[in-house]
KEDO-155317 format. One line per 2 residues: number of its first residue (from 1); their letters; for each residue x negated, y negated, z negated of C-alpha. Coordinates in steps of 0.25 Angstrom, whole numbers, plus 5000, padded with zeros to 4 digits. Example, Ala and Ser with C-alpha at 12.3 -4.5 7.8 and 13.67 -1.06 7.14 Angstrom:
2
1> as> 4951/5018/4969  4945/5004/4971
REM end
This chain:
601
1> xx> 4952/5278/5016  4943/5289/5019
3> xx> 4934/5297/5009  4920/5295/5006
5> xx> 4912/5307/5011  4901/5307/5001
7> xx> 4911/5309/4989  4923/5320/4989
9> xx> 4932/5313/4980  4930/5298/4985
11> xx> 4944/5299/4989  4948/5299/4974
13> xx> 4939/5285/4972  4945/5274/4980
15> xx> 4930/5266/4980  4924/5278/4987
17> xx> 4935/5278/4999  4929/5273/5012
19> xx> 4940/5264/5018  4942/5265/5033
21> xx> 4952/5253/5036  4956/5251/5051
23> xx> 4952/5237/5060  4959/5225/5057
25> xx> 4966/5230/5043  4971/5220/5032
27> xx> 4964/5224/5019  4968/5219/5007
29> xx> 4958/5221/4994  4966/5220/4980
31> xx> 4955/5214/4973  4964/5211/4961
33> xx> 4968/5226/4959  4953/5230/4961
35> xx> 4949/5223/4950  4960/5229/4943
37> xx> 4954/5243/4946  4948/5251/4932
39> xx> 4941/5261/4939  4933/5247/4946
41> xx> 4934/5237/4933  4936/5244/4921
43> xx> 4945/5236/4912  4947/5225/4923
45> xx> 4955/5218/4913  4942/5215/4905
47> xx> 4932/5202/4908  4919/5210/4908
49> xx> 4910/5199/4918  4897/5210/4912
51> xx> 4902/5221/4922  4894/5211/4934
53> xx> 4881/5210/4929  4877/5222/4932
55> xx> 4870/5228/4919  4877/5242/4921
57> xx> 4871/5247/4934  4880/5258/4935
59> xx> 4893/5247/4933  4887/5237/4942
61> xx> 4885/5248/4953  4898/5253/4952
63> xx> 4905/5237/4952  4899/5234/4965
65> xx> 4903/5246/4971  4918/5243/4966
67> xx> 4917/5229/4969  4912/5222/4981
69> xx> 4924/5213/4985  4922/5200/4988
71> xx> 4921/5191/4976  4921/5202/4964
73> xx> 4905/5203/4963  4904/5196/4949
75> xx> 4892/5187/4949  4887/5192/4960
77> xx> 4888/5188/4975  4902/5187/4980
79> xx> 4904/5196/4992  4913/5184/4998
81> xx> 4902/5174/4998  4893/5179/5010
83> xx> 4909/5182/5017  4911/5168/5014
85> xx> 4898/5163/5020  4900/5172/5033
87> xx> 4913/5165/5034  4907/5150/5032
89> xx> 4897/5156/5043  4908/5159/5052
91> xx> 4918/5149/5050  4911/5138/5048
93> xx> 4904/5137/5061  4917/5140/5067
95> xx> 4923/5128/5061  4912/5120/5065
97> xx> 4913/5122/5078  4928/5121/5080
99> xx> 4929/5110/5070  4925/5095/5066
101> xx> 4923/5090/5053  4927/5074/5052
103> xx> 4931/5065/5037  4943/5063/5037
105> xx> 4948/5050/5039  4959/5045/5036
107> xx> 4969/5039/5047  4980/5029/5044
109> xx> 4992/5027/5053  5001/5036/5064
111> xx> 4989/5044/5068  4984/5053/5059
113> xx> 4970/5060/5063  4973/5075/5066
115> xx> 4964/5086/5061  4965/5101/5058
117> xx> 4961/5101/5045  4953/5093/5032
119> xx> 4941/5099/5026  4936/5096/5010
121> xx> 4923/5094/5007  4924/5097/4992
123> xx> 4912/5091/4988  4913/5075/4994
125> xx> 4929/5076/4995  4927/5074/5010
127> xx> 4938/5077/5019  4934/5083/5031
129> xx> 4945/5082/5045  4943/5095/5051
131> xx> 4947/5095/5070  4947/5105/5078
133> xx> 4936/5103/5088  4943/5101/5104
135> xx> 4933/5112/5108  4919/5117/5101
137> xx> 4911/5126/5106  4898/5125/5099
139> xx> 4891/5114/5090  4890/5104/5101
141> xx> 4904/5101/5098  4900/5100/5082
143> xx> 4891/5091/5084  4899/5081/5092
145> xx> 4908/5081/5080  4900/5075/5071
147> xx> 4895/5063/5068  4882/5055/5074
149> xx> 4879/5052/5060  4879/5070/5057
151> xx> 4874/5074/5069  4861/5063/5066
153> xx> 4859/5069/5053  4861/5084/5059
155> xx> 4851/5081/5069  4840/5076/5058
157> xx> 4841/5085/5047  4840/5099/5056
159> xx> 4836/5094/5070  4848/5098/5075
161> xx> 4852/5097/5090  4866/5104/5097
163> xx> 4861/5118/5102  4858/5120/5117
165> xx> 4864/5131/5124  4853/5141/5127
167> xx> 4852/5156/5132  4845/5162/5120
169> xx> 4854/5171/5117  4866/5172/5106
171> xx> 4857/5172/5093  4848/5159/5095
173> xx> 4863/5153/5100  4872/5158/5087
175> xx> 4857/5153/5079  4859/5139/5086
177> xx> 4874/5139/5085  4873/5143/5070
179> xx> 4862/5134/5066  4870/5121/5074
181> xx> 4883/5125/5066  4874/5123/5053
183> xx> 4869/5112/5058  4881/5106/5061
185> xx> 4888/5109/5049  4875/5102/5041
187> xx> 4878/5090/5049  4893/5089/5046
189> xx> 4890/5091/5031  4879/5081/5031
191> xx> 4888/5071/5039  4899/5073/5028
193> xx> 4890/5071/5017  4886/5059/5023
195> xx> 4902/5053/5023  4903/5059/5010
197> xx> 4898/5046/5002  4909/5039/5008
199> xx> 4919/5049/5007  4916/5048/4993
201> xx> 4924/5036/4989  4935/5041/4999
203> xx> 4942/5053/4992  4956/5058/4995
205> xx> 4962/5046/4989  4955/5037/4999
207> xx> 4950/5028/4985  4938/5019/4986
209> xx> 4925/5019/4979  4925/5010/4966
211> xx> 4919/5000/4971  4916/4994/4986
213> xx> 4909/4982/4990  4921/4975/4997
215> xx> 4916/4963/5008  4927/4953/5012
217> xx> 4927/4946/5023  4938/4936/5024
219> xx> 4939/4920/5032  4947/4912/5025
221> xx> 4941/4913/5013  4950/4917/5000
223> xx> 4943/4910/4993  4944/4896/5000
225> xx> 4958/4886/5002  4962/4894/5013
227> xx> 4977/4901/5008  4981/4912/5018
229> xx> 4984/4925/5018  4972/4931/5022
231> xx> 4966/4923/5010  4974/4928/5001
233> xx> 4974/4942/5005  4958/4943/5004
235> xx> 4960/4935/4991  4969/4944/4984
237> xx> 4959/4956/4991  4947/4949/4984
239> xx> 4951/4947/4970  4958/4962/4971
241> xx> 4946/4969/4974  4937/4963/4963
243> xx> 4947/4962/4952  4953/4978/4955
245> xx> 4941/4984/4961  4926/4988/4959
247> xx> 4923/4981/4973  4912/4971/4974
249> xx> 4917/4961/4986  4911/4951/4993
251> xx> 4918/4940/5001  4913/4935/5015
253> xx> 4922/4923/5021  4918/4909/5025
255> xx> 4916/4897/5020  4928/4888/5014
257> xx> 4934/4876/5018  4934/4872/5003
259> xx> 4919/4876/4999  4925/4886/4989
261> xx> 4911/4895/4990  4910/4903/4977
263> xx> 4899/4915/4980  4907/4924/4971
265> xx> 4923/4924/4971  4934/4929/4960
267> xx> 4921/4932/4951  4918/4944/4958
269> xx> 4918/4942/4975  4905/4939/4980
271> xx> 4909/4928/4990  4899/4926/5005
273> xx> 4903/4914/5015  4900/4912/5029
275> xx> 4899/4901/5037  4914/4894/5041
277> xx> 4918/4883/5048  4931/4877/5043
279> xx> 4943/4876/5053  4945/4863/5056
281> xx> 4961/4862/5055  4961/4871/5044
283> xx> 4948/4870/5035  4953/4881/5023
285> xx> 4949/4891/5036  4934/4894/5041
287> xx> 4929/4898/5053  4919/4909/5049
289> xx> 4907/4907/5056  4897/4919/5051
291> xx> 4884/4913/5060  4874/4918/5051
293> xx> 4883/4933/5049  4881/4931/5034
295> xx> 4895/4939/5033  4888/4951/5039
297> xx> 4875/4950/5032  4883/4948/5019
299> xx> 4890/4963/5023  4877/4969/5027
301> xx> 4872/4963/5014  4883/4969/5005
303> xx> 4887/4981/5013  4901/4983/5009
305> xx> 4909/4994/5006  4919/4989/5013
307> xx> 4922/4976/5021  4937/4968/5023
309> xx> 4936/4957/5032  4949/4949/5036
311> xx> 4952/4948/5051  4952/4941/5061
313> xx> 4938/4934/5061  4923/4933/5061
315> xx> 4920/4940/5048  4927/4953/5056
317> xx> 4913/4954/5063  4902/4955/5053
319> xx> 4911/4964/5045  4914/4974/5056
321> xx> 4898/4974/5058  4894/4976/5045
323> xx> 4903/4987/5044  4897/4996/5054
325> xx> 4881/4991/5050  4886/4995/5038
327> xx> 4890/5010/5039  4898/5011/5025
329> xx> 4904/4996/5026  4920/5000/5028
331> xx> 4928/4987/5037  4940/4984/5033
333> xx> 4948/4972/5040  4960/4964/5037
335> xx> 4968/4955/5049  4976/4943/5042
337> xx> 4976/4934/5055  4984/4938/5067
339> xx> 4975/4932/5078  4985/4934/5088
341> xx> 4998/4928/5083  4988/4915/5082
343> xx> 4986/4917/5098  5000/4916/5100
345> xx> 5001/4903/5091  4988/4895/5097
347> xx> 4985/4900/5111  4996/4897/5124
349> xx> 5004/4907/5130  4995/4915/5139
351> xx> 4982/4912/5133  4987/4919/5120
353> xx> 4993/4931/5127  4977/4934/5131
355> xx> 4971/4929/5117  4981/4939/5110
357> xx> 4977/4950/5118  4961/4946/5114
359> xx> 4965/4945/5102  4971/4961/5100
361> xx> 4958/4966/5108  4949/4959/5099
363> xx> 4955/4961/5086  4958/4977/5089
365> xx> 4943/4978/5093  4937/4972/5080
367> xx> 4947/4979/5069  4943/4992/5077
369> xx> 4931/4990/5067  4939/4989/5054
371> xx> 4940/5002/5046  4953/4997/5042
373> xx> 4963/4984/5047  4971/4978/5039
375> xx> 4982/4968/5043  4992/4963/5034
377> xx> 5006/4968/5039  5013/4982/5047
379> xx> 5017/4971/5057  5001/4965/5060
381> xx> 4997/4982/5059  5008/4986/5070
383> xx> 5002/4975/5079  4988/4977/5077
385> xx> 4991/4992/5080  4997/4989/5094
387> xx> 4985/4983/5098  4977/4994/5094
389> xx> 4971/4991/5081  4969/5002/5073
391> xx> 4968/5007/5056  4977/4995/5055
393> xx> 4982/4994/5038  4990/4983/5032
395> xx> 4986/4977/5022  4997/4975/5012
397> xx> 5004/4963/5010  5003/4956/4994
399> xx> 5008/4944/4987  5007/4939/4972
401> xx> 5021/4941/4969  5017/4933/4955
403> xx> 5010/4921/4961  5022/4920/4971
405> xx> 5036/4920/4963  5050/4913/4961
407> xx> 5043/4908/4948  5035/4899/4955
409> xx> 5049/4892/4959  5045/4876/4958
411> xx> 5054/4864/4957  5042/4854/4958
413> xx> 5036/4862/4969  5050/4864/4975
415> xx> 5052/4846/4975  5038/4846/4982
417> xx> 5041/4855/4994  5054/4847/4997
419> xx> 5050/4834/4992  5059/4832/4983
421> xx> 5070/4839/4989  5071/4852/4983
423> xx> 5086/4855/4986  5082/4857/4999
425> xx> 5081/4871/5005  5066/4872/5005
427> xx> 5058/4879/5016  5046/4884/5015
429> xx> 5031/4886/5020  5019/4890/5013
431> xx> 5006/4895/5024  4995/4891/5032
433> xx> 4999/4878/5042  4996/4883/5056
435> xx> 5002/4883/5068  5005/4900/5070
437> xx> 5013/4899/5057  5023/4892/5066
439> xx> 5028/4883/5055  5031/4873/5066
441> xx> 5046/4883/5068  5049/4878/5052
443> xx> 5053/4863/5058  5065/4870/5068
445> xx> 5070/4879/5052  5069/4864/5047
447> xx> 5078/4857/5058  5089/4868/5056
449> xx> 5088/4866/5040  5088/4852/5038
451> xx> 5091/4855/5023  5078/4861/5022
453> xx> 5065/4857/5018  5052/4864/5024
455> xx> 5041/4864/5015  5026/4868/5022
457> xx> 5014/4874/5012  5000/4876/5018
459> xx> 4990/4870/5025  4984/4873/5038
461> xx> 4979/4868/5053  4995/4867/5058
463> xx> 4999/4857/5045  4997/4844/5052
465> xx> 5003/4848/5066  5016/4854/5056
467> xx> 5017/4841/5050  5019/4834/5060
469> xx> 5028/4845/5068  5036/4845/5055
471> xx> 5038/4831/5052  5052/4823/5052
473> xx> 5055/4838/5046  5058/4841/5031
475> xx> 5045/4847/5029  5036/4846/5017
477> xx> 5021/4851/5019  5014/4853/5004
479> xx> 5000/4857/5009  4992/4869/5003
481> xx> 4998/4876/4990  4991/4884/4980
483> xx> 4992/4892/4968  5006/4887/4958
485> xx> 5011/4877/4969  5011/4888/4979
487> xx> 5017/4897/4970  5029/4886/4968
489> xx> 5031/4884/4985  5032/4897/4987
491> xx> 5043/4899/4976  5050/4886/4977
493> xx> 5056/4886/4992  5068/4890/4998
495> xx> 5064/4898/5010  5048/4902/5015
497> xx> 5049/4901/5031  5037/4908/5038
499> xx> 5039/4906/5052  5024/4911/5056
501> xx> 5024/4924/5065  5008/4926/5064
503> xx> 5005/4931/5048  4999/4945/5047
505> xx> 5007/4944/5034  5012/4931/5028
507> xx> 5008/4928/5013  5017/4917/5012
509> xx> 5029/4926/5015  5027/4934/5003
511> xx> 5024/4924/4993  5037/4917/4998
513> xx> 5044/4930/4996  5036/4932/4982
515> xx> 5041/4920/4978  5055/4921/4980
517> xx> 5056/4913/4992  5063/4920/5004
519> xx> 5056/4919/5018  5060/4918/5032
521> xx> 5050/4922/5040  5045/4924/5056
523> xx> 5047/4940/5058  5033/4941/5064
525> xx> 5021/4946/5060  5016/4951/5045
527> xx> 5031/4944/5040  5037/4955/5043
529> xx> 5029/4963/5033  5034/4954/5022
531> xx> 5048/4952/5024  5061/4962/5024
533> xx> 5070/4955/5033  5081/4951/5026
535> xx> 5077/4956/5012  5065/4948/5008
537> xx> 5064/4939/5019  5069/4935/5033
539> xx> 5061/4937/5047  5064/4929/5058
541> xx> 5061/4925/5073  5049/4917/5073
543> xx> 5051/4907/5081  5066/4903/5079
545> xx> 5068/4894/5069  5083/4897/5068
547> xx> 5080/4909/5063  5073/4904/5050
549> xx> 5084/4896/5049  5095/4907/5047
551> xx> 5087/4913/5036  5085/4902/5030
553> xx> 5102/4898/5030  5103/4911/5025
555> xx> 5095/4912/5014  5100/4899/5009
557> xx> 5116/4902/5012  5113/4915/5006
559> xx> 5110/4915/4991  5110/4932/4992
561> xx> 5103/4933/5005  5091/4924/4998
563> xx> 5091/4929/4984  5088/4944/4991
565> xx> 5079/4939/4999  5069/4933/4987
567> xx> 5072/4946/4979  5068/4955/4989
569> xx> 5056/4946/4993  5051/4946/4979
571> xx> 5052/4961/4977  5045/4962/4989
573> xx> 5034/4954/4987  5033/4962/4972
575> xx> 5029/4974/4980  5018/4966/4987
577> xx> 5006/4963/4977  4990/4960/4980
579> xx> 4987/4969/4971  4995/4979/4978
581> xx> 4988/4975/4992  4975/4975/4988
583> xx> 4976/4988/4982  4980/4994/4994
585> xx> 4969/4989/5001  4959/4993/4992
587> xx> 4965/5008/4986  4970/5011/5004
589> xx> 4965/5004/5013  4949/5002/5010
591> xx> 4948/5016/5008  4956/5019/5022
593> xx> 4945/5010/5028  4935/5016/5022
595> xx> 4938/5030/5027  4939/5025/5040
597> xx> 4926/5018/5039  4922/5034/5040
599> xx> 4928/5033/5055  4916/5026/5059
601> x> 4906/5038/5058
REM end
């Protein structure tokens, strides 16, 4: 420190020194102990705001002599602030240029999107990705950044076009450059404000707005006589979403084999048919014929929050266009039919080789619309991953683990499905009569027991063709079952055999398991989701009907082996509600989808 010339005894005041301090120094300012100073604040112990406002000129005069640090100025302005706008000035173009600015969206299985950092926008909740830019040398590589939609909205507000090089010299280039960045910026916020209305309902938890307007599309109808597990499922989606939720749903399906037509369903599902041809081996199904595209002017109509429509079929078509004409319509599809395993049943060797791999081409190119796909077990995801599908979910599995109980034990019901012969170890199948549930492998089970009885419940395009394979066989086929009676065949067999290797899940299965029945199944396919070898169920070989037969001898020579069987099955199937499925999808996966939505701008 060096004296001040104009005053000989400024070496005896420290705030009259002149401070020389060398290049690249580390100062330190002890703001703390400077307001502890008397000889700066008197009594600095004392609140006395009065000593800023400046009526003693003297006082004042003196104060800001003694005090121009940054952020100690009272009410006037703070000596940091224009720092802090030179900063914003400096660093802020940088960032730009070496940065882009993208929502982030969330990313569900091994690969995980990589970014350097998140930013916050306070006011909306937006969380912004921040990536290091490959290379960016000037705001041409900004603007390739963004969005058409920013750019378009750039363009017209300010008439704003990427700066040509010129040779005008540095100050109409640093005025071009500076006036682009500003530009630039403009447009990002403007192209966040304009996603901020639907990040809105998406906050950190990923929840839903209170209410959406929900469209189904679905073939077979619930509401109709057809019982599958497709049916169900939707069923069970239906009443969930107007007896839990705010949602307003509409239901798009065809017409039913029955006539069953009511234009609003469960009291609250606003119900639109399409024009279906009945199947002529199996009328409970429709053929959806939508020649007049009511199903797409009933979405353009409506325009959904969100639409679900069940694969594979025509309804995939209109949902998939009225999601992109309509900009905010979120598409969320849900596989419950694996078209290729049909192949393999219906088509010869050869031919179905050529229609599988058709099949996998189409089916990867249509679900590349879905915002989100849902198939109905790990095993059918894994597959569909392979073949390249991808932001494939599972839906979970769930079963009414009240509706199917031992309870429902019958003795009537148990005389009816052996005709009278209920001492008979009683086998059992409960589904839909076709030919790829390969029921026809039951008759080689039946000539290695003869002291079992095979009962068969369902209906379907195969049950004339199974009755005639099956006959000179002790085989009983009871038709369709609903409500109580279904309950009691379920809970009042033996064994449930379900030698089918094509279910993307397998209903039946769990209400067998539910009802204290143990299973031995085919160890394909969506059964091997539902059953713990071993533990609350046995997997076999398909096609071997020796192998059903072992499990069968040893859960009746093993009283243990079968009793832990049914108790781990009924525990299991505890853990598996509807209430508890439906949940997930409305609380996880809708809102998932609907981020991702935000991919397509």
């Amino acid at each position: 420190m060096v004296p001040s010339s104009d005053d000989a005894n400024s070496s005896m005041d420290p705030r009259k020194m002149t401070m020389m301090i060398p290049k690249d120094s580390i100062c330190f300012l002890p703001q703390y102990l400077y307001f502890q100073d008397e000889d700066v604040f008197p009594d600095p112990s004392v609140f006395w705001p009065e000593q800023w406002n400046g009526s003693d000129s003297s006082r004042r005069k003196e104060m800001e002599q003694a005090n121009s640090m940054t952020f100690s100025y009272g009410p006037q302005s703070c000596p940091g602030k224009p720092l802090a706008m030179e900063e914003i000035h400096q660093l802020l173009p940088q960032f730009l240029l070496h940065y882009s600015l993208h929502p982030e969206i969330e990313n569900v299985g091994d690969e995980t999107e990589q970014f350097d950092y998140c930013v916050i926008l306070k006011r909306s909740n937006v969380r912004l990705v921040v990536k290091k830019l490959e290379t960016a040398t000037g705001t041409e590589d900004i603007s390739e950044s963004l969005s058409e939609q920013e750019m378009a909205i750039a363009r017209r507000l300010y008439q704003f076009s990427p700066p040509a090089t010129t040779s005008q010299g540095n100050a109409n280039g640093s005025s071009c450059t500076g006036m682009s960045i500003i530009v630039l910026l403009l447009s990002i916020l403007l192209g966040v404000m304009l996603l901020a209305p639907v990040f809105k309902h998406l906050d950190d938890g990923g929840s839903l707005p209170n209410s959406l307007k929900t469209a189904i599309l679905t073939e077979p109808s619930p509401i109709g006589s057809c019982i599958c597990g497709q049916s169900k499922r939707i069923k069970f989606l239906t009443e969930y979403l107007v007896n839990h939720t705010q949602d307003s749903v509409t239901l798009i399906t065809a017409d039913v084999y029955d006539k069953i037509r009511p234009a609003v369903w469960r009291d609250k599902v606003q119900v639109k048919y399409t024009f279906g041809m009945p199947l002529p081996s199996y009328k409970q199904i429709s053929i959806l014929l939508d020649w007049t595209s009511k199903a797409l002017r009933e979405l353009l109509r409506m325009q959904p929050d969100l639409i679900h429509v069940t694969t594979p079929g025509p309804l995939l078509f209109p949902s998939i266009l009225a999601s992109r004409l309509l900009r905010n319509t979120t598409l969320v599809m849900s596989c419950h039919t694996h078209l290729t395993a049909y192949a393999k049943t219906y088509l010869p060797p050869g031919i179905n080789v050529v229609v599988d791999w058709i099949l996998w081409r189409d089916t990867a190119i249509v679900h590349l619309f879905a915002d989100v796909m849902l198939v109905t077990s790990p095993q059918i995801r894994d597959d569909f991953e392979r073949h390249g599908i991808a932001r494939v979910q599972v839906w979970q599995k769930g079963v009414d683990s009240e509706k199917f109980h031992p309870k429902f034990f019958s003795s009537e019901m148990r005389q009816r499905m052996t005709k009278d012969r209920s001492d008979k170890l009683l086998l059992v199948y409960i589904g839909r009569l076709a030919e790829e549930k390969r029921i026809v492998v039951l008759k080689g089970v039946l000539k290695k027991l003869p002291s079992a009885t095979l009962c068969v419940i369902g209906a379907g395009p195969y049950g004339d063709s199974l009755r005639e394979q099956f006959a000179g066989t002790d085989t009983i086929f009871l038709g369709e079952s609903r409500g109580l009676e279904l309950s009691q065949a379920f809970a009042s067999g033996d064994v449930f055999l379900m030698p089918s290797t094509s279910e993307t899940l397998g209903f039946v299965v769990l209400e067998s398991m539910a009802s204290g029945v143990p299973v031995v199944a085919a160890d394909a396919g969506g059964l091997q989701h539902l059953i713990d070898n071993g533990r609350t169920g046995f997997l076999v070989t398909p096609e071997i009907a020796t192998a059903f037969v072992e499990r069968v001898q040893e859960l009746v020579n093993s009283f243990s082996t079968k009793e832990g069987i049914i108790e781990g099955a009924r525990m299991e199937t505890k853990r598996w509600s509807w209430t508890q499925s439906m949940t997930q999808l409305k609380d996880e996966i809708y809102p998932r989808a609907m981020k991702r939505r935000l991919e397509r701008f």
